[in-house]
N, C-alpha and C positions, 0 to 999 in steps of 0.2 A: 581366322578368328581375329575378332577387332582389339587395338592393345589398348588396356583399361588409360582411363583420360590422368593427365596430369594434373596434378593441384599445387598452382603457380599461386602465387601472393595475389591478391587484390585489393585495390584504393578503392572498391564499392560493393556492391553487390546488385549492381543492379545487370538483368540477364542478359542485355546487349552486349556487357561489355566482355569484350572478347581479346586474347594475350596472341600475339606471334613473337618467333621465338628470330632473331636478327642473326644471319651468316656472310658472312664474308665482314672486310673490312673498309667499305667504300663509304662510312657514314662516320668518319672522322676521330672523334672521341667515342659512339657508340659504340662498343664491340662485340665482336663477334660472340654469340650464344646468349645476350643481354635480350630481355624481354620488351615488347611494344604493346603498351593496348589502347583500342580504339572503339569507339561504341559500333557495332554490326549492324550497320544500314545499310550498307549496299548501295549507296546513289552517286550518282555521277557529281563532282563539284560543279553545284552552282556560282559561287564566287571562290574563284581561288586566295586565297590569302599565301604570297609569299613569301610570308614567313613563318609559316608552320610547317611542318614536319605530317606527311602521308601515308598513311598503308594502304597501297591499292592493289588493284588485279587488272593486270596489262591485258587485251585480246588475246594475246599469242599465251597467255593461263598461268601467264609470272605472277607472283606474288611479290609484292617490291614494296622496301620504306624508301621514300626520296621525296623532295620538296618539287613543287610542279611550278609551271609558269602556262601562261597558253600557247600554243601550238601555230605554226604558221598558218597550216591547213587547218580546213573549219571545222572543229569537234574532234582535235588533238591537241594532247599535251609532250611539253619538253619535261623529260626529267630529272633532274638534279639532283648530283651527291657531293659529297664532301672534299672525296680522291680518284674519285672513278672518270669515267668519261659523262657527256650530255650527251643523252638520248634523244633526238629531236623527233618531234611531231608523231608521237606513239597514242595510239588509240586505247581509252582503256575503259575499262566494265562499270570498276567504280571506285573512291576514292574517298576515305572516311578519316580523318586528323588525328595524328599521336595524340595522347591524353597523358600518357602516362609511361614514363620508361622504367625499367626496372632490371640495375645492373645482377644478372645472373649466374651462375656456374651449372651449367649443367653435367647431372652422370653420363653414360655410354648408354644407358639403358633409358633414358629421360630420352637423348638425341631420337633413338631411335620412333618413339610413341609420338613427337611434335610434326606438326603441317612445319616448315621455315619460310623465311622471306629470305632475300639477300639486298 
């Protein structure tokens, strides 16, 4: 049985936009259980702008926030966090721009019902 959807805050209402919920502690000041949204396109970055803030889906089916750069090899990206390591030259599905952050507390029971990023 599928666990009924969460009703997280939103800055819109428009239906793209879509909340992941941030795990671990590699995004500096972001923390851990804090909310990301980002409008649900699905497209690969055309121009990366380096300095904004990413939710993407890696090939290997990660969900990841981190800031990107281009990649050595042609049609990867580097990706960048705050405290963590640089990922280099990581292939990924697609890559859509924070919009909105949203410091959160989640329950035990909230945890369990979210998709997360790390």
């Amino acid at each position: 049985m599928a666990s009924p959807p969460l009703h997280a805050p939103r800055p819109d209402d428009n239906p793209a936009l879509t909340a992941r919920v941030v795990r671990g502690h590699n995004l500096g000041l972001i923390r851990d259980g804090w909310l990301v949204y980002y409008y649900d396109l699905s497209l690969k970055p055309s121009a990366i702008d380096a300095e904004m803030l990413y939710v993407l889906k890696a090939s290997d089916g990660r969900y990841l926030v981190r800031l990107l750069r281009a990649g050595k090899k042609r049609g990867t990206y580097d990706l960048l966090t705050a405290t963590g390591p640089v990922e280099l030259d990581i292939e990924i599905e697609w890559a859509q721009a924070v919009v909105w952050i949203k410091p959160w507390r989640l329950t035990d029971d909230e945890w369990a019902q979210l998709e997360v990023v790390a």
